[in-house]
C-alpha positions in Angstrom: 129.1 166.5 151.4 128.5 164.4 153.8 126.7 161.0 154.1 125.2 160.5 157.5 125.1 157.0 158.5 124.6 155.0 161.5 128.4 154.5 162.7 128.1 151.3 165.1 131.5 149.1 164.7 132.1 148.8 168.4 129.8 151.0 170.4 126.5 149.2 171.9 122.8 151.2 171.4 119.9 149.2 172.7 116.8 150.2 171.3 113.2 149.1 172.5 111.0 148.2 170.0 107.1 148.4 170.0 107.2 145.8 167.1 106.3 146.9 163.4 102.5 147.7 162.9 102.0 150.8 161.1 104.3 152.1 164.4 104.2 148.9 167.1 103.3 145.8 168.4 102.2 145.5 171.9 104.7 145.0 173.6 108.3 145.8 174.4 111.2 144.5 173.2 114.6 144.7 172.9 117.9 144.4 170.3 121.3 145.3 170.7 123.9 146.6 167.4 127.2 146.5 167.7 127.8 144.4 169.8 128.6 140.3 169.6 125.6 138.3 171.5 127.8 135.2 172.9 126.7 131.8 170.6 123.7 130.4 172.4 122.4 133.6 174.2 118.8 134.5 173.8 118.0 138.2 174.1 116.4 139.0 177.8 113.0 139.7 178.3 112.7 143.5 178.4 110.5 142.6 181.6 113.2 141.7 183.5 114.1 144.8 183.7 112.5 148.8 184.1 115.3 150.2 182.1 115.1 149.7 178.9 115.3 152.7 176.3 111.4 153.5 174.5 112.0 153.7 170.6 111.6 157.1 169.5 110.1 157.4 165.8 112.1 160.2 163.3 111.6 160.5 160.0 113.0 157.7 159.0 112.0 155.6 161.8 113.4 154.1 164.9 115.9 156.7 166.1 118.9 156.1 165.1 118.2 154.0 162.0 119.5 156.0 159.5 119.5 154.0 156.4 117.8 150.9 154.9 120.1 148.2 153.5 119.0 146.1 150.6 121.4 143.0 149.5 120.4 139.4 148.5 119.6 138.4 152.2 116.6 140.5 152.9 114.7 138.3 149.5 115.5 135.0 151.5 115.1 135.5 155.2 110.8 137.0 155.5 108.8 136.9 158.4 105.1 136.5 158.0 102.8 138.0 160.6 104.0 136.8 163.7 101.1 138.9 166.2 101.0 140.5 168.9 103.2 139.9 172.5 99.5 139.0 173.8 99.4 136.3 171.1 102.8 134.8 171.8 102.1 134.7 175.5 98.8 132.6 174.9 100.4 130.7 172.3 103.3 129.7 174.4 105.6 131.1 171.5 107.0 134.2 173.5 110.7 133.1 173.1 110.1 132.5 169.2 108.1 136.1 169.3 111.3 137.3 171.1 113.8 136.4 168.6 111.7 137.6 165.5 110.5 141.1 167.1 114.4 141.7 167.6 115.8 140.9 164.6 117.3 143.7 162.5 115.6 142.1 159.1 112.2 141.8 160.3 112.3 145.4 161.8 113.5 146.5 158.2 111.2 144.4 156.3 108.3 146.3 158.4 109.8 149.5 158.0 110.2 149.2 154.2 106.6 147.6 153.8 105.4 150.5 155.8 107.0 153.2 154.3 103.8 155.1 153.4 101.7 154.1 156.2 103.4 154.4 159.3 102.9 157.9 159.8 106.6 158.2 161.0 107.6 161.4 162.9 103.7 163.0 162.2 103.2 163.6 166.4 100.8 166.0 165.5 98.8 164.2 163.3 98.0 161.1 164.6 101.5 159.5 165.5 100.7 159.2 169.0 97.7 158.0 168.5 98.9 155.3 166.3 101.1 153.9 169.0 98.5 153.9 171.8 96.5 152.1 169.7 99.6 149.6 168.8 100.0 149.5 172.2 96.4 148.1 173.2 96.6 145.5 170.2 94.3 147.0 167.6 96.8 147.0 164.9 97.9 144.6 161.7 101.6 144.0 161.7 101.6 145.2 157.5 99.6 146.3 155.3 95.9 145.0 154.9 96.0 143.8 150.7 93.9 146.1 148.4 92.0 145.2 145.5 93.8 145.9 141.8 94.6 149.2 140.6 95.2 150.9 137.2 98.8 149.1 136.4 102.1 150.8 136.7 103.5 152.9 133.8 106.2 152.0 131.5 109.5 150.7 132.9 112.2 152.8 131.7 116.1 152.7 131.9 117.6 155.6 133.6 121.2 153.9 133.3 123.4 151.5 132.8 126.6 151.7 133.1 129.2 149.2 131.2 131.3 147.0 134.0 133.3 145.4 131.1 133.4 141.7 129.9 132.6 139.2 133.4 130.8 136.8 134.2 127.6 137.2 136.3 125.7 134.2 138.2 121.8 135.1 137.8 121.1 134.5 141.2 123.7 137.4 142.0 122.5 140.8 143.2 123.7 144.3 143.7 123.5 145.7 146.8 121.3 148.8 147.7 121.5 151.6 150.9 119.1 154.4 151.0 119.7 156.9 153.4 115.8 156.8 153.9 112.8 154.4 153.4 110.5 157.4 152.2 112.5 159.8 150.5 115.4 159.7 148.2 118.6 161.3 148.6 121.2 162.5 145.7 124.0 162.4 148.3 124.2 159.9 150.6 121.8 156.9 148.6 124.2 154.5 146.9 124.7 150.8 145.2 127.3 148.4 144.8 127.8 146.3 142.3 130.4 143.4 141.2 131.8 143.8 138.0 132.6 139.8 137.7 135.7 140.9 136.2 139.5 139.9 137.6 140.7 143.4 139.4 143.2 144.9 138.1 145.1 148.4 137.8 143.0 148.9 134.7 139.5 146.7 136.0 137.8 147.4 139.2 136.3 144.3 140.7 133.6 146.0 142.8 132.2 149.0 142.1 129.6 151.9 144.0 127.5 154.6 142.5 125.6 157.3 144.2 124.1 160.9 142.4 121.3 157.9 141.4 118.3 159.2 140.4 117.3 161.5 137.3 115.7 163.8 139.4 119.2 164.8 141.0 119.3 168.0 139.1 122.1 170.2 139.1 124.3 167.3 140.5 125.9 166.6 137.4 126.2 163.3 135.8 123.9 160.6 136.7 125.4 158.0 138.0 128.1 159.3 139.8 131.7 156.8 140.8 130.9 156.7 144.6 134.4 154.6 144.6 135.7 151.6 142.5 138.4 148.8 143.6 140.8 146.6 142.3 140.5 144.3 145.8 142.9 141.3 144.1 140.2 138.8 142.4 137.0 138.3 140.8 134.1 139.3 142.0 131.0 137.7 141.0 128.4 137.0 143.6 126.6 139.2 145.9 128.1 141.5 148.5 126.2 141.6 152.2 126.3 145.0 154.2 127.0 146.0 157.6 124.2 146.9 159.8 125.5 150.4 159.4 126.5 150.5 156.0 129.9 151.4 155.9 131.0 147.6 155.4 130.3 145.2 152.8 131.8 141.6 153.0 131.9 139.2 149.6 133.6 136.6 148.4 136.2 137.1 145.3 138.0 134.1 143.7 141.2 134.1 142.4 143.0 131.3 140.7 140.4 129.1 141.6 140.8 130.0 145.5 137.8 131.7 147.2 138.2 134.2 149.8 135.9 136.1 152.2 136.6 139.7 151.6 135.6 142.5 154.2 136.3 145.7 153.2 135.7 149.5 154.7 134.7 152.1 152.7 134.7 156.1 152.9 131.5 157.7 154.4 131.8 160.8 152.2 131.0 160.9 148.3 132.9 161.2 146.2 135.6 158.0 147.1 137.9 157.1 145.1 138.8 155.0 141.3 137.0 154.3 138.7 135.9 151.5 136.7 139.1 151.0 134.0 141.3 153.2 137.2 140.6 151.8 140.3 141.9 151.7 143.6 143.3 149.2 145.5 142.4 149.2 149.2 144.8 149.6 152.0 145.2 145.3 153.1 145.3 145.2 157.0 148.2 143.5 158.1 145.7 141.3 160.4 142.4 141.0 161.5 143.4 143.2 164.8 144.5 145.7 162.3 141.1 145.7 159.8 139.0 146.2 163.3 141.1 148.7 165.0 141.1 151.3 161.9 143.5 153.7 163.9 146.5 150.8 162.9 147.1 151.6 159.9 143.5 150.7 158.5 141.8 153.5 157.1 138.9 153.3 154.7 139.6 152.3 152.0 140.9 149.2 153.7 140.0 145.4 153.5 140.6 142.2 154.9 140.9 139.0 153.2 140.3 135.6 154.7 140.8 132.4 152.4 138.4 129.6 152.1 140.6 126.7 153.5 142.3 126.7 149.8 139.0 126.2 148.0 137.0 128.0 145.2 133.3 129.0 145.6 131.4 129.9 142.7 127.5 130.4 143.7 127.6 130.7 147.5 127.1 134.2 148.7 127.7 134.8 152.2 125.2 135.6 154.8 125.4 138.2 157.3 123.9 138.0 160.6 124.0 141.4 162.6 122.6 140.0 165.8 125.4 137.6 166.7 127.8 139.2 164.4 128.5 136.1 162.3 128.9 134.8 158.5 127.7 131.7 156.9 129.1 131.0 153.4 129.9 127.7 151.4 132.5 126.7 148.7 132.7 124.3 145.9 133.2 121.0 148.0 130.3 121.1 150.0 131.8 122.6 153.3 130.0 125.5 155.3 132.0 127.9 156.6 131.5 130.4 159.5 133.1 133.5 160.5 132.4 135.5 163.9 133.0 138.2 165.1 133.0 139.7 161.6 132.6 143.4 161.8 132.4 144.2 165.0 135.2 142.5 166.4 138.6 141.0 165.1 137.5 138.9 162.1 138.4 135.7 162.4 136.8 131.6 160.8 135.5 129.8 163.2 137.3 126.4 163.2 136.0 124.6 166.1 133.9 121.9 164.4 133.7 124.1 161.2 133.9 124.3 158.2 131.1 121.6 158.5 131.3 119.0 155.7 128.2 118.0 154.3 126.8 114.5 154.3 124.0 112.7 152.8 123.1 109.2 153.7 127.0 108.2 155.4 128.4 109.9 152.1 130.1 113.3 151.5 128.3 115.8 149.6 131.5 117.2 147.7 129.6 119.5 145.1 129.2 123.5 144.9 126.5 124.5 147.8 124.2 127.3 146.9 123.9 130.7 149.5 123.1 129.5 152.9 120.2 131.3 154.8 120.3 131.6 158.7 117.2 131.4 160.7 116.9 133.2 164.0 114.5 131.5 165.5 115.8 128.0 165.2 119.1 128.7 165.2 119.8 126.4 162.0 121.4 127.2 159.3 119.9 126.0 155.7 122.0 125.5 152.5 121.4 123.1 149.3 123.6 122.0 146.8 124.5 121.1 143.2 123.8 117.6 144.7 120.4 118.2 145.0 120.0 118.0 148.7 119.2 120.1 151.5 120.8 120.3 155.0 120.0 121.9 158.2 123.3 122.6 160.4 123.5 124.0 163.9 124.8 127.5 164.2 125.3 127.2 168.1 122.6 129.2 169.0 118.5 128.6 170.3 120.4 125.8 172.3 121.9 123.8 168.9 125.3 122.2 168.7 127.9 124.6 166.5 128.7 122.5 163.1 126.1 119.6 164.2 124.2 118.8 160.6 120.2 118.1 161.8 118.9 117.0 159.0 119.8 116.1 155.4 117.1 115.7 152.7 116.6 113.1 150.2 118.1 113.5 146.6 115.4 116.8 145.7 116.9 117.8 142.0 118.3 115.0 140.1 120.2 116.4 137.6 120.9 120.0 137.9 120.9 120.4 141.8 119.7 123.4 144.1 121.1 126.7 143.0 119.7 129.6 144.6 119.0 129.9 148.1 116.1 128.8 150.1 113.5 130.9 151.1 113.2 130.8 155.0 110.4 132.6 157.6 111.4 132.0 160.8 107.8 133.0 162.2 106.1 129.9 160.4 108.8 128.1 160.9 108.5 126.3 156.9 111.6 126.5 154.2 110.9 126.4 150.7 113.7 124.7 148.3 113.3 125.2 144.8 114.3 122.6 142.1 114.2 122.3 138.3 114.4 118.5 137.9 112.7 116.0 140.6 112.6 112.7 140.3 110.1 112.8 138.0 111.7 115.2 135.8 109.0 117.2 136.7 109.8 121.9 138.3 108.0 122.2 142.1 108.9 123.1 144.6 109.6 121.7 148.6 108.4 122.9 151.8 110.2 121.5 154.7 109.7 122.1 158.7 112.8 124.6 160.0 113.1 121.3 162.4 113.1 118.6 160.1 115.7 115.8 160.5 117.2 113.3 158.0 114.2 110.9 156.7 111.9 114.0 156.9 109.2 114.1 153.9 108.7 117.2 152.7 105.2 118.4 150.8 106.1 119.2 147.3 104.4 120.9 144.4 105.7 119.9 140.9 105.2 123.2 138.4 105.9 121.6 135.2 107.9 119.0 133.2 111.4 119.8 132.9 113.3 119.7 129.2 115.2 116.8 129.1 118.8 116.9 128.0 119.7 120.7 129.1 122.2 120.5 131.4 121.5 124.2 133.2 118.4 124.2 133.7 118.1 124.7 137.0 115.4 126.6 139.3 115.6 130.2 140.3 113.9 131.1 143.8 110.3 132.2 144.3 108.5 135.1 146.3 105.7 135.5 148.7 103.2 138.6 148.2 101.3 140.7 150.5 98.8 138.0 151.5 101.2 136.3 153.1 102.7 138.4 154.8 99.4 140.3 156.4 98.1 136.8 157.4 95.9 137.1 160.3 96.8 133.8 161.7 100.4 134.1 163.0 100.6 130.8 163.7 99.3 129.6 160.4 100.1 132.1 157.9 97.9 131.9 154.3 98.8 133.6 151.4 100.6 133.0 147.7 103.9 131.7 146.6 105.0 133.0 142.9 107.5 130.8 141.1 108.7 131.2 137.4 109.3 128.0 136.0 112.4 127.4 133.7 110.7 124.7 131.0 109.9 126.9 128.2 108.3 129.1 127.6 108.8 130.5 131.2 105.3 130.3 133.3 104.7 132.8 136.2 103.1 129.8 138.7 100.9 131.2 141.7 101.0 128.7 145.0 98.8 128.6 147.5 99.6 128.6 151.0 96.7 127.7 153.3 97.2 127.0 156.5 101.0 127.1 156.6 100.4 124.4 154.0 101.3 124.3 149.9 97.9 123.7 148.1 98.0 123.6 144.4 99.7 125.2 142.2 98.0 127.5 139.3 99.9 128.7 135.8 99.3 132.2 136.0 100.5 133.5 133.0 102.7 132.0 129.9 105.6 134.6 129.0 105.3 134.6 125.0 108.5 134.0 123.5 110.4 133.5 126.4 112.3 129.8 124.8 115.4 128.7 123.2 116.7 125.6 122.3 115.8 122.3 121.2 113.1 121.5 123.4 112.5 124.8 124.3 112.8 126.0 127.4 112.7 129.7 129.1 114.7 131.2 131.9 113.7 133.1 134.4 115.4 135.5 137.5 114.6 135.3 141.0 111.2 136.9 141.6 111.0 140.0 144.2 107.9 141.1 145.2 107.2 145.1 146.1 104.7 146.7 148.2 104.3 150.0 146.7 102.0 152.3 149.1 103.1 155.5 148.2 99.6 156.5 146.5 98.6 159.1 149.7 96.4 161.3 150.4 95.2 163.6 153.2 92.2 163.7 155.3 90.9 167.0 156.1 87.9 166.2 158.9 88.1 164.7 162.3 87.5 160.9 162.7 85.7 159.8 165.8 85.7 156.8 167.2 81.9 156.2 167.9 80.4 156.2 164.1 79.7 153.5 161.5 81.1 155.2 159.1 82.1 158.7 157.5 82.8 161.1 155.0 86.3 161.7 154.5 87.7 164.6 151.5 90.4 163.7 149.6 92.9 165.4 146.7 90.5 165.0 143.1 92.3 162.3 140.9 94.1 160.1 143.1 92.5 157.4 141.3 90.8 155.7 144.6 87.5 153.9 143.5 84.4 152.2 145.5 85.2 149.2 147.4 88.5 149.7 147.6 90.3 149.6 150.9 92.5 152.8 152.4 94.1 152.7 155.3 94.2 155.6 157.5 96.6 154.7 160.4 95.4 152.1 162.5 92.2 151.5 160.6 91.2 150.2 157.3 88.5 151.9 155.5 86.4 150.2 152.5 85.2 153.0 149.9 81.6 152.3 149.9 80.7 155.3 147.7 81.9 158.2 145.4 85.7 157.4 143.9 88.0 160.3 141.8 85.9 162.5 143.5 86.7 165.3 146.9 84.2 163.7 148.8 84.6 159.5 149.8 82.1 157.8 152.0 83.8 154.8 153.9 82.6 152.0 156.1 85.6 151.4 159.1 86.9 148.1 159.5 86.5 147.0 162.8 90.4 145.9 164.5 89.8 145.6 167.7 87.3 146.1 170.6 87.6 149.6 170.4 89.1 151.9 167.9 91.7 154.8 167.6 90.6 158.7 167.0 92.2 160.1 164.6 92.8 163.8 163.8 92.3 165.9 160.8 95.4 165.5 158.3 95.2 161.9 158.7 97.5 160.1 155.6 95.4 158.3 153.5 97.0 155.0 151.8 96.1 153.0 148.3 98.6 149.9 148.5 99.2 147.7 145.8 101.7 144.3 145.3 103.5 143.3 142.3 106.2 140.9 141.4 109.3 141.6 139.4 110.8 138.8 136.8 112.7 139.2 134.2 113.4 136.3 131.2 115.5 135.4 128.5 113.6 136.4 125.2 109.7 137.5 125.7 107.8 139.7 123.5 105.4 140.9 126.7 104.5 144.5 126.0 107.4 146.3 124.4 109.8 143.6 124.7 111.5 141.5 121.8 112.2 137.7 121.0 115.9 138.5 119.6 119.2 136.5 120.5 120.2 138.0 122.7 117.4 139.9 124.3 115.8 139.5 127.7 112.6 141.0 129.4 112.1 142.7 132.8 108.3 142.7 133.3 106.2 143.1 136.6 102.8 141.3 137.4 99.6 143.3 139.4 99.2 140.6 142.4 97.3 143.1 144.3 94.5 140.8 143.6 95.5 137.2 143.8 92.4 136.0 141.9 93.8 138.5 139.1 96.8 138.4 138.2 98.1 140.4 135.6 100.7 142.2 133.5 101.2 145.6 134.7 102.5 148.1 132.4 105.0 148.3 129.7 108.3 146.0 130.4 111.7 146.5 129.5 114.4 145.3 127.0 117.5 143.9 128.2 120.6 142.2 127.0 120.7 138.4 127.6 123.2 135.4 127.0 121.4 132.5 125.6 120.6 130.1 127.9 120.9 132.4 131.1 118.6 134.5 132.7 119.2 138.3 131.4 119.8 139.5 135.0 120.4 138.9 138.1 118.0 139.0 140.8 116.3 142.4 141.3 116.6 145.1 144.0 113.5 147.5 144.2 113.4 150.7 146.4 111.4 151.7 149.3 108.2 152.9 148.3 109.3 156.7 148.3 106.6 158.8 149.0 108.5 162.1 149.3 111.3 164.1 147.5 112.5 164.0 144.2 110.8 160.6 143.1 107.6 160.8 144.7 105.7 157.7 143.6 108.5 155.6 141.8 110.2 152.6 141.9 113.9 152.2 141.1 114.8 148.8 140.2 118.7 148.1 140.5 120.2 144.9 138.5 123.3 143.4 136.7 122.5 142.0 133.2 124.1 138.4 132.5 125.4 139.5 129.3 129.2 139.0 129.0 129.5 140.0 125.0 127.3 142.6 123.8 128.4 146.2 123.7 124.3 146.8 125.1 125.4 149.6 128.1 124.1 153.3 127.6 127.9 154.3 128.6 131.3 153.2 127.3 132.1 149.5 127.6 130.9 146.6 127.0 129.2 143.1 129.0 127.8 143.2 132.0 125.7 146.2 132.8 125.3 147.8 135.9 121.5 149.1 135.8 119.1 151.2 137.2 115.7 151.2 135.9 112.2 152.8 137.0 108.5 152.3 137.0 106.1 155.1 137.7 103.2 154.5 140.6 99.2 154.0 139.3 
């Protein structure tokens, strides 16, 4: 059985890009896998030359691109809308446009927000057409928002499988690789999850499962052990992947000392271990040894690079593909980085690093949260239990390697800034989230990706903060599609969703206007959601899903000349009047019949002119909803016990509506913690054996409760689904 990924550890493939709208922007660009970009380089203009490779689309996209990886990095670094190449140019933001068109998450963010609507490898059914009309600037970078639609079903577990007693941070997440980002696949789709126990000849640390889904009939049990290792330590934030996948690099503490583990892994399912029998990887004898697998350093193998003797308990590290380097902090306010990492001999960099943190002449000596590395600026942007923030200079975009830009005033008072910032490069804005200000108030802090020490930042407080709880502390927020389809790529509008930690928990909706915070409206109050004396909730990171996998098929020929037209769709797809569909390159506003064969639609007008389509055009009914889950709740199916948490997910197809959507799921919860970690979603899968469902993968907090479907007890590895309207 074989799992075909993308093998790229020292080879170089350039690809051109035609940016990420539906197929392209206009516009050619250029990024390079693989290989180490020196510190400072800026990627060429693809002008320069008349050589460059044109991207060829397959069924899972850009050739070559086999697989989609999901860890805790793609919820942090986003990219609005940033245009077209003709925009850039008249902006006089070309380099900027460069930097963002290039980058391997913004290509993957498109891809995965796309999955439905692209029309990858459908040549003969308007492909081609999609890209010419990329290509003359007629097409939105995502897609265009819809109104509401019927909500999602019930969330159901599929699995969980018992990691044994650990300790899980709630800001930690599993990571996720699908072979595909439209179909599923039994055999080569997998996830990887820390255990957060000590490894051990009876105790794997980290853990991978593939055979996921419950549609993988005949396949035996579901989940299958895709491998499980003992690697020396504990495991307890989130792992980071290769570009390729066949690499995962986390941090594992042991005896109070953090190290940077990176450790290879075999391509072919089944591996090796299990959870109370695991393996323990081949250690390279050096870094020269972990690159050049022929010495010695077959998968499984790993390398292991100590944190200057220091422990690190809530900074995960963060991978950067493009210049092959790691960022990662540790519990006395130093940021580390590594490069090369994968695709050269590992190695810290200690030329003016590990960069000691300062605020106002004085050390910041506290635990920093996950650092988050901009592409654009090349800053990198970590907070800390202090309750500051800091910009520091990676060496690159013409910055000074370990030079700190800026450092914020005191933002969280008492209980610091845990998770990591939210960053979009293309707006240039970071958002820190706090759960005590200065006026013992939630909110939340935009800053400028430039700012400098003395900068003010706009902030929005959320809510007052229970005095006298020493953990509560603010999880991140999430953008929806609003955002993120903003027409103005210089000035992105949209909404900002934050759940508050002051109990109960509140789902707060944030307006962005402008590129600007506006006020801040309590969208819903999750019943039950409290404990303590005052009460107070907790809440997960939020992650926000585009799920366009409701399709369709047009069966007549569009033209390019009318007003509007009758298009025939499949009976009970649930599309009604005046809702939006999007059919390639054009969106189309139902303006009569609905449920029906026959729908008469007004075209939206993109451009100057407009593409022809051809009969057996996909047809597309989008809809956005945020994920959450919180200790307690009684929301729909869920119960106010002990030790009971909620997973719940909220219609924001329709900002001015927000709403519960569908039936939400039990989990088990520690008091005073959130009941999971942060929340991995799928692609939208629109083919194969999930057609129109969303797997949600997560790690409960839990460290007591015998609460797994399987054997064992504590922390649960978990995958969960929820069926599409």
């Amino acid at each position: 059985m074989s799992r075909n990924r993308w093998k790229l550890s020292k080879p170089t493939i350039a690809i051109g890009v035609f940016g990420l709208a539906v197929g392209l922007l206009a516009g050619l660009t250029v990024f390079t896998f693989g290989q180490q970009r020196p510190e400072g380089a800026r990627l060429a203009d693809p002008r320069d030359s008349l050589h460059v490779p044109i991207l060829t689309f397959g069924p899972q996209g850009p050739a070559g691109l086999v697989g989609a990886p999901d860890d805790w990095t793609h919820h942090h670094l986003v990219f609005s809308n940033p245009g077209t190449e003709e925009q850039a140019l008249a902006n006089g933001t070309h380099d900027r446009w460069l930097e963002i068109a290039n980058d391997p998450r913004f290509i993957l963010q498109g891809l995965k927000r796309n999955a439905a609507a692209r029309g990858f490898g459908e040549e003969s059914t308007g492909g081609a057409e999609a890209r010419e009309a990329a290509k003359a600037g007629h097409l939105p970078l995502f897609p265009i928002r819809m109104p509401p639609r019927p909500p999602k079903g019930k969330i159901k577990k599929d699995w969980s499988e018992g990691l044994n007693a650990g300790t899980i941070n709630p800001n930690t997440f599993p990571a996720k690789w699908s072979f595909s980002t439209s179909s599923a696949s039994c055999a080569n789709d997998f996830v990887i999850y820390p255990t957060g126990s000590a490894g051990s000849t009876s105790q794997a640390s980290i853990t991978a499962y593939y055979n996921l889904y419950s549609g993988c009939t005949g396949a035996g049990t579901v989940p299958k052990v895709d491998w499980a290792y003992n690697t020396g330590g504990t495991v307890s934030l989130s792992p980071v992947f290769s570009l390729e996948g066949s690499q995962v690099a986390f941090v594992q503490t042991s005896s109070s000392v953090a190290s940077l583990v990176l450790l290879r892994f075999p391509l072919t399912p089944p591996g090796t271990g299990t959870l109370g029998g695991p393996i323990a990887p081949t250690s390279a004898s050096s870094a020269s040894a972990y690159y050049n697998s022929g010495a010695g350093c077959t998968a499984p193998c790993m390398y292991t690079i100590t944190l200057s003797g220091t422990n690190d308990t809530w900074s995960s590290p963060y991978y950067d593909s493009s210049t092959d380097s790691l960022y990662v902090g540790d519990a006395a306010g130093k940021l580390h980085k590594f490069n090369p990492v994968f695709n050269g001999i590992p190695a810290e960099v200690t030329s003016s690093w590990p960069v000691q943190l300062v605020h106002s002449s004085t050390n910041d000596t506290t635990q920093t949260a996950s650092p988050v590395y901009d592409p654009s600026s090349g800053k990198v942007f970590v907070g800390t239990f202090g309750g500051y923030l800091y910009s520091v200079g990676s060496g690159n975009q013409s910055t000074t390697s370990g030079t700190i830009y800026g450092a914020s005033s005191r933002l969280d008072t008492a209980y610091g800034i845990r998770d990591a910032v939210l960053v979009d490069p293309n707006a240039q804005t970071v958002y820190a989230f706090v759960g005590y200000d200065s006026s013992s108030y939630s909110g939340v802090y935009q800053f400028s990706t430039g700012f400098t020490s003395g900068y003010t930042p706009k902030e929005v407080q959320l809510i007052a903060s229970a005095s006298g709880k020493t953990t509560l502390y603010q999880m991140s927020g999430a953008f929806d599609n609003e955002y993120y389809t903003a027409s103005d790529p210089s000035s992105p509008s949209g909404y900002l969703y934050v759940c508050t930690t002051s109990g109960p928990a509140q789902l707060y909706q944030i307006a962005i206007s402008g590129n600007a915070m506006g006020t801040a409206t309590s969208e819903a109050t999750i019943t039950g959601s409290q404990s303590g004396s005052p009460v107070f909730g907790r809440c997960s990171p939020i992650t926000e899903f585009l799920d366009s996998s409701a399709t369709t098929t047009d069966s007549t020929a569009l033209n390019n000349t009318d007003s509007s037209d009758t298009i025939t769709v499949a009976s009970g797809t649930g599309f009604s009047n005046n809702d939006y569909i999007q059919i390639y390159s054009e969106i189309m506003k139902i303006s009569s019949g609905g449920n029906t064969n026959a729908l008469t639609v007004a075209r939206a007008q993109l451009g100057t002119t407009e593409a022809t389509h051809s009969s057996g055009a996909t047809v597309n009914d989008i809809h956005d909803y945020i994920f959450l889950s919180v200790f307690g709740g009684v929301e729909s199916g869920c119960t106010n016990a002990s030790t009971d948490g909620c997973i719940m997910s909220f219609s924001v197809t329709n900002p001015s509506a927000v709403a519960l959507s569908g039936t939400s799921l039990n989990v088990a919860a520690t008091q005073y913690l959130a009941p999971t970690g942060g929340l991995i979603i799928d692609n939208s899968v629109v083919s194969g054996i999930l057609a129109g469902t969303s797997q949600i993968y997560f790690l409960t907090t839990d460290s007591s409760a015998s609460s797994c479907t399987t054997a064992g007890s504590g922390v649960c590895a978990v995958q969960a689904s929820q069926a599409s309207p």
